[in-house]
BALUMTOR-663098 format. One record per atom (N, C-alpha, C): y, x, z. Coordinates in steps of 0.02 Angstrom, whole numbers, plus 50000, padded with zeros to 5 digits. Layout:
<rs>
YXZ ...
</rs>
This chain:
<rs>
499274991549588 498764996349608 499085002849628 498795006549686 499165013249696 499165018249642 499595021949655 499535027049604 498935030649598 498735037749554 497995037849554 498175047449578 498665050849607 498645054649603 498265053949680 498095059949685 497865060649783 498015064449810 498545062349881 498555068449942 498245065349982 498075070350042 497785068550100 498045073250155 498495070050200 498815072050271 498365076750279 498495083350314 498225085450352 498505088050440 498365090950459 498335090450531 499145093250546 499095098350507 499925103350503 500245099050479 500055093650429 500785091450399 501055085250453 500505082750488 500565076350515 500915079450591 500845085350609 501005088650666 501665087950666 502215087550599 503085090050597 503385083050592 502985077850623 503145071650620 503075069950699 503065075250743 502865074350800 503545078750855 503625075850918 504115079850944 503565080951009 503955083151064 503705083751122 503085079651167 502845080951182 502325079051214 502665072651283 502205064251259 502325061751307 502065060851371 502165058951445 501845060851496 501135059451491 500755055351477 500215056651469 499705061751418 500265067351377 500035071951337 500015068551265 500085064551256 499865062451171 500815062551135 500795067351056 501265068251047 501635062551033 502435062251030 502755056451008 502995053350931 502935047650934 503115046050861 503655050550837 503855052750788 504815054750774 504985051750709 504775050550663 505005048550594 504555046550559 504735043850485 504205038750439 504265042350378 504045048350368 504075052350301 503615048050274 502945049450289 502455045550234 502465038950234 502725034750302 502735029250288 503195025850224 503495030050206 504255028850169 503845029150084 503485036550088 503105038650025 502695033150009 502435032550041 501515025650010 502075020350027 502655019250032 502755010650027 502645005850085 502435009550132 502545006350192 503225001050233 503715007550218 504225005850229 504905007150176 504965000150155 505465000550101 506335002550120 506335008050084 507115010550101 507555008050057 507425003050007 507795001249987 508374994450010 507754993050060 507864987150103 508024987650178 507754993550182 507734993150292 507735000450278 508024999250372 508045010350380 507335010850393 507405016050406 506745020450433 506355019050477 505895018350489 505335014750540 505625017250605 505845010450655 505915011150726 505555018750760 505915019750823 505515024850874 505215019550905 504605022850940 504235020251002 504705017151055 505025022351057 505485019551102 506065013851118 506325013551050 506805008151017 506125000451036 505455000951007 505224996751009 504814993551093 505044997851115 505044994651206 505504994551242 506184994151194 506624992951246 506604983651187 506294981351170 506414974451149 505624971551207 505284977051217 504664973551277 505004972751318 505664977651344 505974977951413 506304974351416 506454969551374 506964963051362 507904968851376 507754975151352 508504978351356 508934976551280 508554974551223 509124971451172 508974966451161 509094960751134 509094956151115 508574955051068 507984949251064 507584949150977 508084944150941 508014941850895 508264939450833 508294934950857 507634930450894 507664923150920 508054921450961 508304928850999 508664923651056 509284922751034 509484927150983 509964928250950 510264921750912 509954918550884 509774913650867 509884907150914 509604906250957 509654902050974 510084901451056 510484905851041 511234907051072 511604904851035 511574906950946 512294904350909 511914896050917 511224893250916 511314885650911 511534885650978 511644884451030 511804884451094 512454883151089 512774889551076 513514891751092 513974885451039 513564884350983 513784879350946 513734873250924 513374871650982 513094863550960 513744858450976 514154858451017 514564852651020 515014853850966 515204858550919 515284859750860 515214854950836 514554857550825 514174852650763 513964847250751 514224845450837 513754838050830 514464833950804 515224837550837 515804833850805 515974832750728 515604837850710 515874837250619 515744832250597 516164828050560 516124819050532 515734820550467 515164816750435 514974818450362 515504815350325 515454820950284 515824819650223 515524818550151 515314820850099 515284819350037 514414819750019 514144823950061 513464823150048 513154827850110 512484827450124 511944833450170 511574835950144 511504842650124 510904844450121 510344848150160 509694850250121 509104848650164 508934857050132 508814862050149 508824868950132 507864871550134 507764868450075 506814871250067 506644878250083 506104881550114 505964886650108 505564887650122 505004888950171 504184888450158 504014879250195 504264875150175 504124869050203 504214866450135 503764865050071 503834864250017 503624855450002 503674853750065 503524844850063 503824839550073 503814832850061 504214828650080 504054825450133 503464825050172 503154820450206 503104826050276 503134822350344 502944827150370 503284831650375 503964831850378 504334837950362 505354838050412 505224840050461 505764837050520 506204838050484 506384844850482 507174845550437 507594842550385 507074839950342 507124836150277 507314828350317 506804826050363 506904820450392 507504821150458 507864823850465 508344825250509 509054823550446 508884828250384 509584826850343 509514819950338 508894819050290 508824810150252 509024804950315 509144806650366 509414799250417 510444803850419 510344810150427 511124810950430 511374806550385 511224808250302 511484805350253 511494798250256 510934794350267 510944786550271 511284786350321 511554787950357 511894784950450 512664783750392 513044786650353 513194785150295 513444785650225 512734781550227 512664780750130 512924787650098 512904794550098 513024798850058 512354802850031 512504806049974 511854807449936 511644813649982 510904814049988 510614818850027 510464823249951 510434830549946 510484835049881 509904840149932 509444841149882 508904845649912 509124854249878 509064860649904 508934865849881 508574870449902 508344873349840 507864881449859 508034887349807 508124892849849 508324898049839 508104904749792 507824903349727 507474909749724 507904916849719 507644919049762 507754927849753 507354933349766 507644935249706 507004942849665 506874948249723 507364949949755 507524955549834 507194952749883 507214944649884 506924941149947 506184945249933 505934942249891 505344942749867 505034947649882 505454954149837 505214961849851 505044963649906 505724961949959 505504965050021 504994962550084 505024956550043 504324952050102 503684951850062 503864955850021 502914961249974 502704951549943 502944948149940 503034941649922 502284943149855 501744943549838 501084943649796 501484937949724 501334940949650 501644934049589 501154929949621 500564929649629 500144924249626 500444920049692 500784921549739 501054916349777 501884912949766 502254919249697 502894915249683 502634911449623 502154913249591 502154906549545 501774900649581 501484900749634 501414895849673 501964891249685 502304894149699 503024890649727 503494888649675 503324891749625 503804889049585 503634883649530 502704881249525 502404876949527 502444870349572 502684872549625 502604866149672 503344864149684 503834867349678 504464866949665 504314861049619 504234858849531 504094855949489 504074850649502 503254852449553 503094845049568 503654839449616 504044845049665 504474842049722 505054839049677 505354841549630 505874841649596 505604835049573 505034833849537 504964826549507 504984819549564 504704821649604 504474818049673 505194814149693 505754820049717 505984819649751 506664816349691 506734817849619 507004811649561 506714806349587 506204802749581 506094796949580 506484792149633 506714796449695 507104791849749 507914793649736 508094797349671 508614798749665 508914803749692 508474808449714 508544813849763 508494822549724 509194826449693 509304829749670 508994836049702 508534839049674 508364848549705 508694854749641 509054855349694 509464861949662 508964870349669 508704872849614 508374878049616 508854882449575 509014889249602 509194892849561 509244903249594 509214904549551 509004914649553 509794915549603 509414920649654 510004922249644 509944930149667 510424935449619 509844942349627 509984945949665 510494946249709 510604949249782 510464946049833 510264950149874 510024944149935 510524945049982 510914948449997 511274950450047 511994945550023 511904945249969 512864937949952 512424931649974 511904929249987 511724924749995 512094920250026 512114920250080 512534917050122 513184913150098 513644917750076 514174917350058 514304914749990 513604914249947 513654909349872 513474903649907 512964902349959 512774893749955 513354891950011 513534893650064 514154892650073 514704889650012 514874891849951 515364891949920 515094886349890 514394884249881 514184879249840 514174872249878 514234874249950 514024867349982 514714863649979 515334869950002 516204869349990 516024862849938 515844867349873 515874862949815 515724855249813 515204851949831 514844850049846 515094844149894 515424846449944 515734842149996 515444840050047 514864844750044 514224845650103 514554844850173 514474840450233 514634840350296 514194845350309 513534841850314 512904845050371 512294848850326 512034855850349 511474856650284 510964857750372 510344858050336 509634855850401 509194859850358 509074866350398 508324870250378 507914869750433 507224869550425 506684874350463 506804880250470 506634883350537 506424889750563 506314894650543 506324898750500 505884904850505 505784910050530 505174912550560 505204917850636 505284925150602 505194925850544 505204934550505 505864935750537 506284942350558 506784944350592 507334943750522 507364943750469 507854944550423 507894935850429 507374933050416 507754925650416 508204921450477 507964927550547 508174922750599 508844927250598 509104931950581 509554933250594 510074929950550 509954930150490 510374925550427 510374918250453 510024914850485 510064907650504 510544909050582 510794914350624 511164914850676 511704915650638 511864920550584 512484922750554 512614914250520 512414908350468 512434903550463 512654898650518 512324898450570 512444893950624 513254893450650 513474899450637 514104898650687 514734900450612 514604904750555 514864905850505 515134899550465 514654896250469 514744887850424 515164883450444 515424884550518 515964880650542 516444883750551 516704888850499 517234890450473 517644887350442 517204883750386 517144878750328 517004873150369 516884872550393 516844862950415 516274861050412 515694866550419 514964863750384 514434864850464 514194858250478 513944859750527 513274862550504 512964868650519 512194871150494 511604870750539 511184868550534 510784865850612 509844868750575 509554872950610 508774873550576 508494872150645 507964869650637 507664867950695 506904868050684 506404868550732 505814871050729 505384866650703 504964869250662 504644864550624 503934865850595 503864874850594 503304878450558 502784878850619 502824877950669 502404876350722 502134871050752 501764871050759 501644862950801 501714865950861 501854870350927 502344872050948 502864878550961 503244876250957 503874880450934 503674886750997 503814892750970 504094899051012 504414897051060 504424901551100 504554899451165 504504893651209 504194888451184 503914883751247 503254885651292 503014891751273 502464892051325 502604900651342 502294899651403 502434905451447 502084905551513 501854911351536 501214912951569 501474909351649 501164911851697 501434909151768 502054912651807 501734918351753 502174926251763 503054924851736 502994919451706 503434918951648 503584923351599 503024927551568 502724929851516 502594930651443 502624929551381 502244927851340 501824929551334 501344925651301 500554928151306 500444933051243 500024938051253 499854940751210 498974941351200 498674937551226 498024933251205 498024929351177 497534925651127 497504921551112 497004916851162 496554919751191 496374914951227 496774910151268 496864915051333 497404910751379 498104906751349 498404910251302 498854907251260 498494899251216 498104897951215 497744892351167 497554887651241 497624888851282 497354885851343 498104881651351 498534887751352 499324883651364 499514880451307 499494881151237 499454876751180 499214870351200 498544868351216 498234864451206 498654859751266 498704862051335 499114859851398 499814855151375 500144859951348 500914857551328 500724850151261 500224850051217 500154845851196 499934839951196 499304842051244 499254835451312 499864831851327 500334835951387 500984834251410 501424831151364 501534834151301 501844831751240 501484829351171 501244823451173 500714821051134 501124819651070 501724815751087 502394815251034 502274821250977 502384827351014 502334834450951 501954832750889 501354829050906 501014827450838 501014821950790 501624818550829 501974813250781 502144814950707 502004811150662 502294813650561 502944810750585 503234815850530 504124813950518 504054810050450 504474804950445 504504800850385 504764804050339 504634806050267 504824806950191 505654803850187 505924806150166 506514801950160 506554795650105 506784792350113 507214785350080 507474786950020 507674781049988 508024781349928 508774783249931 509094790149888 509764789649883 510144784949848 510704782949866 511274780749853 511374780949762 511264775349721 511184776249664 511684780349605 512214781649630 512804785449628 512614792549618 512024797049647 511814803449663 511484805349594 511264800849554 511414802049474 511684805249438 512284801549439 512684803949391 513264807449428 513224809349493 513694813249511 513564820049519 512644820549522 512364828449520 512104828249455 512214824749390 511824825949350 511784830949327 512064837749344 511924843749303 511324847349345 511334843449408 510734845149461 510034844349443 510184837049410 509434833849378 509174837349338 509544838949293 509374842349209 509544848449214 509554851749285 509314859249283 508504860849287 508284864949235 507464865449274 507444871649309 506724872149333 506474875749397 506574884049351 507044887449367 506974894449362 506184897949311 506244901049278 505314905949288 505374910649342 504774912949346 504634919449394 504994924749401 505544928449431 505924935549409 505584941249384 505594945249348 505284949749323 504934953149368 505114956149423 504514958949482 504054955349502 504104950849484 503494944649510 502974939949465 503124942249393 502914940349342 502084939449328 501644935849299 501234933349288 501054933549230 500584939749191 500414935349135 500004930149116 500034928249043 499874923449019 499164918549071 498784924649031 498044925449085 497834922249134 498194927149161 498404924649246 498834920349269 499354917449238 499574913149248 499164904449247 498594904749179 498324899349167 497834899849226 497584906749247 496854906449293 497004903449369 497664904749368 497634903949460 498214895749465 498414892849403 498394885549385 497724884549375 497384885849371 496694880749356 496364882349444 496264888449470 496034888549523 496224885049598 496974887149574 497354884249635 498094878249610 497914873049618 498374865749590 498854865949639 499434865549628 500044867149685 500284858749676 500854860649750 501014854749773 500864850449817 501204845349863 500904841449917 500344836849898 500464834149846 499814827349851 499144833649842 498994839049797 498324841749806 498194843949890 498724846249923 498494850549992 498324842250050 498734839350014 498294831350073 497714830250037 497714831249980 496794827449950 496454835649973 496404840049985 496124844350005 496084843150056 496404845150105 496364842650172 495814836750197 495964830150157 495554823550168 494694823850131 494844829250092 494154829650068 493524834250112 493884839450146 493734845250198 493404839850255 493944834750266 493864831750354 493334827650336 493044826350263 492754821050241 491934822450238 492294828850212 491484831150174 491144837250197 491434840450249 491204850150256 491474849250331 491704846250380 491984848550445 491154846550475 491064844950482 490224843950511 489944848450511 489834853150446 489584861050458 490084865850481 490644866150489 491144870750495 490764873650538 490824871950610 490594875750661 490114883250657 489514878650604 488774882250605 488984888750538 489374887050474 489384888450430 490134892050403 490604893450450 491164895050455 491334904050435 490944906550440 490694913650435 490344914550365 490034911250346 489814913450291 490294912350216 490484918650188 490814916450127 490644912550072 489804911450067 489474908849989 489484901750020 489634901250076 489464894350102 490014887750074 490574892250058 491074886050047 491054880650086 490984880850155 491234875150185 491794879650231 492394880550225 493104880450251 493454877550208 493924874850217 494554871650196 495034874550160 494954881150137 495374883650085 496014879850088 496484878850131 497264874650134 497554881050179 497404886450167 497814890850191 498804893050159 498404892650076 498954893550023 499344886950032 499044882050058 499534876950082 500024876150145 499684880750203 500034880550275 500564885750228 500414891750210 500994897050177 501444895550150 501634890650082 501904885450063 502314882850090 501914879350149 502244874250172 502134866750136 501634866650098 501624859250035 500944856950105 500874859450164 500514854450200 500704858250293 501184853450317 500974856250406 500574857650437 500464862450474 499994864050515 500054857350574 500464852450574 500374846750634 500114840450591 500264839650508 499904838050479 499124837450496 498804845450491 498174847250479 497814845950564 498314847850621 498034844850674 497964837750681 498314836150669 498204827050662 497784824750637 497744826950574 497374822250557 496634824650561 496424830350598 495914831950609 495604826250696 496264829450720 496054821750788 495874815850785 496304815150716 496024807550701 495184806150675 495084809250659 494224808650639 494104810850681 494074812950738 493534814550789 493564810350828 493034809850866 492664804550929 493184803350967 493764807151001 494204805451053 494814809651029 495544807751075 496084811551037 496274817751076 495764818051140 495684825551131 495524831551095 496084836651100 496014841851044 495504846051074 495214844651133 494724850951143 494074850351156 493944839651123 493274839151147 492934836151074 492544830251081 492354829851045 491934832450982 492064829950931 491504834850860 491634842950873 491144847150890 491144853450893 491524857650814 491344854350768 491654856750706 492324856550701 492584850950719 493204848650739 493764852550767 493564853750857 493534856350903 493764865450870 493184867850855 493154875350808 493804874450773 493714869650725 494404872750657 495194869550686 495034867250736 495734865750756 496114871750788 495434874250836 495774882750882 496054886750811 495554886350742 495704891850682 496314891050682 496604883250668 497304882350639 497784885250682 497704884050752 498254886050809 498134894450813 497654896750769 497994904550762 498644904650740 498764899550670 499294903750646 499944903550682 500204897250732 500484897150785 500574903750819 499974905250840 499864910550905 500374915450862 499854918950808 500404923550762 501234924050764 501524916350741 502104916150753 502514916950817 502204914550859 502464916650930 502514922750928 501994926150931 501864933950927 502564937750900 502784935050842 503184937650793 503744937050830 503994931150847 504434929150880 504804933550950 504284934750988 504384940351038 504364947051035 504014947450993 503884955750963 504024956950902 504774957150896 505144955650826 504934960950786 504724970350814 504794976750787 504084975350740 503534969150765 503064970350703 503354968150645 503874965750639 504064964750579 504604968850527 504404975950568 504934981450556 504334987150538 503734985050527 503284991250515 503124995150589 503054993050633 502774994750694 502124989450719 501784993550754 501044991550752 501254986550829 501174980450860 501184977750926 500834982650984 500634987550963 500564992751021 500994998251001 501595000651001 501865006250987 501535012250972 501155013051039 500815020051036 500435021650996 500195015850934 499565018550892 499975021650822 500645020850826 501055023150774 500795033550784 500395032050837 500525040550849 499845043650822 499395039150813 498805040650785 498805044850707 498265049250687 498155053950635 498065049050574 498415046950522 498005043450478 498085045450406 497565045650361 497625048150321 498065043850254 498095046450215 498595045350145 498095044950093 497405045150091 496995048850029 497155043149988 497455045249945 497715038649874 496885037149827 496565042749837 495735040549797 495495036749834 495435038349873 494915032549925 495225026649934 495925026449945 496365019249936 496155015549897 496245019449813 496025015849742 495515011549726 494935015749775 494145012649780 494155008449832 494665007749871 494514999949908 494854996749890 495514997749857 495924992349810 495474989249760 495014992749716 494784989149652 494004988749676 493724988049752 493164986949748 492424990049745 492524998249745 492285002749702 492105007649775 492125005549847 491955010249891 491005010949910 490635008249855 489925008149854 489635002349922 490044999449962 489804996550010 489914989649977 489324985149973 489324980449937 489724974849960 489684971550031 490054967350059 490994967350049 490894975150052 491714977150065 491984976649978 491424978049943 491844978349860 492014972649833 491404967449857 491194959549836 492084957249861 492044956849926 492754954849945 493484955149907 493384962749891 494184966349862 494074962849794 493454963049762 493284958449709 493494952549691 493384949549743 493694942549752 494184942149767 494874944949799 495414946249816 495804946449759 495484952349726 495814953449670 495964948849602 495644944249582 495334940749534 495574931249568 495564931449609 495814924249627 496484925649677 496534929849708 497164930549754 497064926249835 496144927749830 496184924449889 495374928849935 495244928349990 494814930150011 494714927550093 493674925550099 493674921850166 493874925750227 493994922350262 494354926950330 493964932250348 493264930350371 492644934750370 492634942650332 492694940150270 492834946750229 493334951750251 493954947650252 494614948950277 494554953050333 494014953650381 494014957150443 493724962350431 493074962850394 492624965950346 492934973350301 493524970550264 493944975850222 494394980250275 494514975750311 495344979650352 494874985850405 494264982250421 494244986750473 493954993650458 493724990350378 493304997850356 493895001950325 494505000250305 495045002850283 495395007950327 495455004350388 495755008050448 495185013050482 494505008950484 494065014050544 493755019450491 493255016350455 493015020550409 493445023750374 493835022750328 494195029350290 494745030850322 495075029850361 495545029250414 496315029450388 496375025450349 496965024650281 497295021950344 498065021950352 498395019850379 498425010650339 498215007750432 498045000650399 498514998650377 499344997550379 499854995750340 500004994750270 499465000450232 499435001250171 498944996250156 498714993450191 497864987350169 498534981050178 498874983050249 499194976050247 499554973750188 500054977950172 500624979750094 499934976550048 499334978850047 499074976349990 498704969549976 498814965750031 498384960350046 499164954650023 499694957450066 500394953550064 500484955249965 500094958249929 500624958349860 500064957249798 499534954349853 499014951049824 498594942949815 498814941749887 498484935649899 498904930149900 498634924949880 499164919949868 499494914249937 499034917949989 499124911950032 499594917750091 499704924150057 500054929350108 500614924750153 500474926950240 501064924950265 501014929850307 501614932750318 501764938550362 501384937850430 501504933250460 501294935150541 500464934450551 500284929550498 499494927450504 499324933350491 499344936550419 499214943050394 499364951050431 499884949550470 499914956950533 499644955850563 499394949250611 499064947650660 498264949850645 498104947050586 497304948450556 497194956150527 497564961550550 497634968750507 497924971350612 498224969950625 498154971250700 497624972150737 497054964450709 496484964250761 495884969350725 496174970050656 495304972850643 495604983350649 496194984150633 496344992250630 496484991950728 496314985950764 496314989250841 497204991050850 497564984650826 498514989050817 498564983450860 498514977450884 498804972050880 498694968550940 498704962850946 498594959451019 497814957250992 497544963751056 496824962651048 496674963551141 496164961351154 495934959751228 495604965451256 495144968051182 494694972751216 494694978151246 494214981751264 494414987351291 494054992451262 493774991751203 493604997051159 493884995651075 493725000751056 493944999851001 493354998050951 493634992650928 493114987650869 493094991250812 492374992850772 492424995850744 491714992750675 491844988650637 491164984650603 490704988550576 489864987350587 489724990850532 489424987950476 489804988850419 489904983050353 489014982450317 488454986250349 488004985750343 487694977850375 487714979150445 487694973850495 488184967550475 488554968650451 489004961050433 488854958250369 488804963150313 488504960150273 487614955050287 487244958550322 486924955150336 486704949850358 487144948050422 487144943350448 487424937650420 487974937850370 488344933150341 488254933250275 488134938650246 487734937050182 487094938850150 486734935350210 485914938050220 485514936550146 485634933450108 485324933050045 485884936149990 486354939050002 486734941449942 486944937849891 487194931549910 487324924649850 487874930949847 488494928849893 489074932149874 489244939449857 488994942349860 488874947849842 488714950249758 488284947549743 488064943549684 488604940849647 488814937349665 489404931949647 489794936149610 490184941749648 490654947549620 490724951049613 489934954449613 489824963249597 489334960449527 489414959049471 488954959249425 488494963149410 488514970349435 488394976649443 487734976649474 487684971549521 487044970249570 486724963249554 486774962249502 486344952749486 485744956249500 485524962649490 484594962449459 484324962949532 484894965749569 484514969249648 484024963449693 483614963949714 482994961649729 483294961949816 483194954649854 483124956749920 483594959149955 483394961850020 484014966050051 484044970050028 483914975049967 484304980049948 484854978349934 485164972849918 485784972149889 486154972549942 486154974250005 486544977550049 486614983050049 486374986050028 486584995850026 485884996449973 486094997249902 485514997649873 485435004849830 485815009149867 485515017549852 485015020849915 485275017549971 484745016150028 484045013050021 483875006750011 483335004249992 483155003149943 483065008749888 482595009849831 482695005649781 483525002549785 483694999549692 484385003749691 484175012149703 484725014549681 484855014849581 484285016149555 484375015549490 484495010349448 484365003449486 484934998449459 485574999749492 485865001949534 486495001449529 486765006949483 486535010149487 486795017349451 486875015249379 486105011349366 486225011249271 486825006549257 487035003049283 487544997349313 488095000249330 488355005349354 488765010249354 489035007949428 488855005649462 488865004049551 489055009449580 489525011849625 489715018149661 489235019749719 489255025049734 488695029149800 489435026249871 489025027249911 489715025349988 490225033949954 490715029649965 491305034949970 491325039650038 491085035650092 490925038450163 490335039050189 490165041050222 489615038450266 489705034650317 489445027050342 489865022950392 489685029550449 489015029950451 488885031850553 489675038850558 489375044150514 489885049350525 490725046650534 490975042150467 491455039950472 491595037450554 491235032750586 491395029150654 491465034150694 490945038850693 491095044550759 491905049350755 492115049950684 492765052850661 493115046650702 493325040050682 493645037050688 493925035450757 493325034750824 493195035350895 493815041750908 493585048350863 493805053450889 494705053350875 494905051350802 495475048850796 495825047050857 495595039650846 495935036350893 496115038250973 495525044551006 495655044551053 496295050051064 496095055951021 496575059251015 497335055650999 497465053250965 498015048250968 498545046751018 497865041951036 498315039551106 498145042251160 497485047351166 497325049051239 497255047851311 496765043851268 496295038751312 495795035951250 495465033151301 494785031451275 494675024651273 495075021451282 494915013051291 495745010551215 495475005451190 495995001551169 496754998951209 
</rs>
C-alpha cells in the first residue's frame, strides 16, 4: 500500500522538470524526479526514465530494439549451433511456459535428447531481483511456485529431473547456470521467448556466450501464437492497431494453419536419469523469497481460490468451452455475470498456451474458421489475440518497457502525486461504488474483470489525474495473473498513453458504466458490504439518490472528486500537455 503521507505536484514544481519549448510549443520531457520518488522507476534496477527523444530514435529504427538484437546473435550463430554434437544431457529452461504439453521448447529439447538417448534435465530459476524489478505481485510468485510442485511431480514420473533453485543476484545469472550446465555435461539448453527487454537481451548475451563452452543455446518463439515480427502492414510497418493488426493475425493463420498445431509433452527419460541427478529429485521447490512472501492467510485463500498447475488451466479451459462460451458474446461485460474464462493467471504462467486456448476453441465451433462461426466463439478468440497484439507491441516499442508511455509526448503531461487520493483508490474508498467494488476485489483475490480494469485505470488517470504508471505498479504487485505487456497495453488504452485509434480522449463516466454493466448492483454488493441495505439504483452513487444515510451509517466515503468537474480538468490537462486537442 502507498505510503500515507501526501504531496501533490504543483505547477512550479512540475515546471523544473521541463526544458525548452518544443516546436509545436508544449514543454519537453527532461528527467524522472518523481517518477523515481512514487516508484515508478526503480533505480535500483534501471537508470532514469528515457528522453522523448532517446525513445524515437528506436521509432526511427536509429538503434537497435532488443529483438533485433536478438535475433542477429540467433542468426549470426546458428551454424554454430546446429554443429555442436550432444553430449551428456539437454536441457529445457522453464520460465513463463510452466507446462508440459503444448509447449515447443520443451518439445524441441525432449527429441534433441532422444535423437540420443541422453537425459533431458528440466530448470527454473527463482530470483528475488527478477521478481522485484518486474513488480512480479506474491500472489503470482506463489502461483508459480505452486505449479512448479505440480510440474516437478509430473515431470518425475517420466524420469524427468526439474532443477528449482534461488538465486539472489540477477545480474550473475548467466554465468552460474552456465557453470551448472559445464557441470552437467549439457550439449544443448532450449528456452521460449520472452519479449520484456531485460529478458531479450540476456537470451542475445546467452545465444552467442554459451558457445564459448560448447553449449549450443537456442530460445525460440513460443508465447505467441504468432511470433513478433511476422506481420507487417503494406507499408512494411508494424501495426499499432489492433484492428487492422487482428485482420493480419487472422490472414497469416489462414496461410499458416500448421501454427495451431500442439507440440507433444515429452517421452520417457533414459532410466539412468535417476540416479545420476538424484540430488535433482530430492531437491524440493524453494519457498517464496522474503519480498514476495505470503502470509499464512493468504497463502491458504488464494490456494483455495486459484488451484495452480496445467491439468486445472485445461479443465478450466474445457469447462468455459463447455458451459459459458454461448453467452460470452452477450454477457462478457458484465462482472456478476461470471461467464468469462478466468484462464488469464494461466496464459501469465504459462500452465496453458494461448494456441492451446485458440484451438481448442476452433474446435467446438461450427467451422475451423477463426472468424466465423459461433459469435461467442468468434468474440473470445479476438479477446485472446489481444494478448499477442500486446506482445508485438512490446517487441517494437521496447521503451514501454522502460517506463515510457507508447506515445512519448504524454510523458509531458501535468500529473499529479496526491498519495491521499492514491490510498483511496488503492483500498477502494474513492466513494464511487463501481470503482471501489473493483479495487475491492483486486485486492482480496488478486484478480479483477477486464471491464472493471478499464473502469479503475481510467478514473485513476482522468479523474484524479494520478500519473497512470502508479495504477500500473499497482495492478503488476497485485494481481495474480499480472503480465507486463497485457497490463501496459490495458493502462495505455484507458489513461489515453498507448496504441489507441481515437481521436479524442476517452474519458469513462464510472456513473454510466456502472450502470450499464452493473445495472442491478449484484457486484457491487458483492464487495462493498457497506452497501447490502441500498435499495435500487441508488447503489450507484447513493449520497446522490437519497441512501446517503445508509452509506454514511456504514461508514461509505462521499466522491473524493467530482466526476463532471474532474473530466473538464482532465480535457484541460491533457491538452495543455501535448497541445493539441485530439489524442
Amino acid at each position: 500500500m502507498p505510503p500515507s503521507k501526501r504531496k501533490v505536484v504543483s505547477s512550479s514544481e512540475t515546471a523544473n522538470k521541463r526544458v525548452a519549448a518544443s516546436k509545436n510549443g508544449v514543454p519537453a520531457y527532461r528527467d524522472s524526479k518523481n517518477e523515481e520518488e512514487y516508484g515508478i522507476v526503480q533505480r535500483e534496477f534501471y537508470p532514469p526514465e528515457m528522453t522523448n527523444a532517446r525513445a524515437l530514435q528506436y521509432n526511427n529504427d536509429e538503434i537497435p530494439r532488443p529483438i533485433e538484437i536478438l535475433n542477429g546473435a540467433i542468426a549470426d550463430t546458428e551454424s554454430q549451433r546446429e554443429a555442436v554434437p550432444v553430449k551428456d544431457a539437454v536441457v529445457h529452461w522453464f520460465k513463463c511456459d510452466l507446462r508440459m504439453n503444448d509447449n515447443k521448447s520443451l518439445h524441441m529439447a525432449a527429441q534433441k535428447a532422444q535423437s540420443k538417448n541422453v537425459p533431458l534435465i528440466c530448470m527454473y530459476i527463482v530470483s528475488p531481483q527478477d521478481f522485484q524489478a518486474h513488480i512480479t505481485s506474491p500472489p503470482r510468485v506463489d502461483f508459480i511456485l505452486r505449479t512448479l510442485q505440480i510440474l516437478k511431480e509430473d515431470l518425475a514420473k517420466l524420469d524427468i529431473p526439474l532443477y528449482v533453485e534461488t538465486y539472489e543476484k540477477r545480474k550473475t545469472i548467466p554465468e552460474k547456470i552456465m557453470d551448472l550446465w559445464e557441470q552437467w555435461g549439457v550439449s544443448h539448453v532450449y528456452a521460449n521467448i520472452e519479449y520484456e527487454v531485460d529478458e531479450l537481451r540476456r537470451e542475445a548475451l546467452l545465444t552467442r556466450k554459451c558457445l564459448d563452452r560448447g553449449i549450443a543455446f537456442t530460445v525460440v518463439p513460443d508465447t505467441c501464437v504468432v511470433a513478433p515480427g511476422e506481420l507487417s502492414s503494406q507499408q512494411g510497418k508494424q501495426y499499432a492497431v489492433y484492428s487492422p493488426w487482428y485482420r493480419a493475425w487472422l490472414a497469416y493463420l489462414r496461410e499458416h494453419p500448421e501454427q495451431l498445431d500442439p507440440f507433444d509433452a515429452p517421452g520417457q527419460n533414459p532410466s539412468t536419469a535417476r540416479e545420476k541427478f538424484s540430488n535433482i529429485f530430492d531437491k524440493p521447490i524453494p519457498e517464496a523469497p522474503e519480498n514476495k512472501k505470503l502470509n499464512e492467510e493468504e497463502r491458504k485463500r488464494f490456494k483455495h481460490l486459484w488451484p495452480a498447475g496445467e491439468h486445472e488451466a485445461l479443465d478450466r479451459l474445457n469447462k468455459f468451452l463447455d458451459q459459458k462460451i454461448g453467452r460470452y458474446k452477450d454477457t462478457r461485460n458484465f462482472p456478476a455475470a461470471n461467464t468469462t474464462a478466468v484462464i488469464s493467471v494461466h496464459h501469465a504462467a504459462g500452465t496453458l498456451s494461448a494456441r492451446t486456448s485458440i484451438r481448442s476453441a476452433r474446435d467446438v465451433n461450427s467451422t475451423k474458421k477463426l472468424d466465423g462461426g459461433h459469435l461467442g466463439i468468434v468474440g473470445w478468440i479476438s479477446e485472446v489475440a489481444w494478448r499477442d497484439f500486446y506482445k508485438h507491441v512490446l517487441a517494437h516499442w521496447p521503451y514501454i518497457c522502460m517506463n515510457k508511455p507508447f506515445k512519448p509526448e504524454y510523458t509531458n503531461i501535468e500529473w499529479s502525486y496526491d498519495e491521499e487520493l492514491f490510498k483511496a483508490w488503492c483500498q477502494g474508498r474513492t466513494g464511487y461504488p463501481i470503482v471501489d467494488a473493483a479495487m475491492r476485489q483486486l485486492n482480496h483475490i488478486g484478480y479483477m474483470h477486464n471491464r472493471c480494469r478499464m473502469i479503475v485505470a481510467s478514473f485513476l488517470a482522468k479523474d484524479l489525474l494520478i500519473d497512470w504508471r502508479m495504477g500500473e505498479r499497482y495492478f503488476m504487485e497485485t494481481l495474480i495473473d499480472g503480465d507486463f505487456a497485457s497490463n501496459n497495453g490495458g493502462w495505455g488504452f484507458s489513461a489515453s498513453t498507448g496504441v489507441d485509434p481515437q481521436p479524442y480522449f476517452r474519458i469513462f463516466n464510472p456513473f454510466l458504466q456502472s450502470e450499464k454493466f452493473d445495472a442491478e448492483g449484484e457486484y457491487i454488493r458483492k464487495w462493498l458490504p457497506e452497501l447490502e441495505e441500498v435499495k435500487g439504483k441508488a447503489i450507484h452513487d447513493p449520497y446522490a439518490r437519497g441512501a446517503g444515510h445508509v452509506a454514511e451509517k456504514n461508514g461509505y466515503p462521499r466522491h473524493i472528486v467530482e466526476h463532471k468537474d474532474a473530466r473538464e480538468r482532465a480535457l484541460l490537462r491533457y491538452k495543455e500537455g501535448l497541445g493539441r486537442d485530439t489524442a
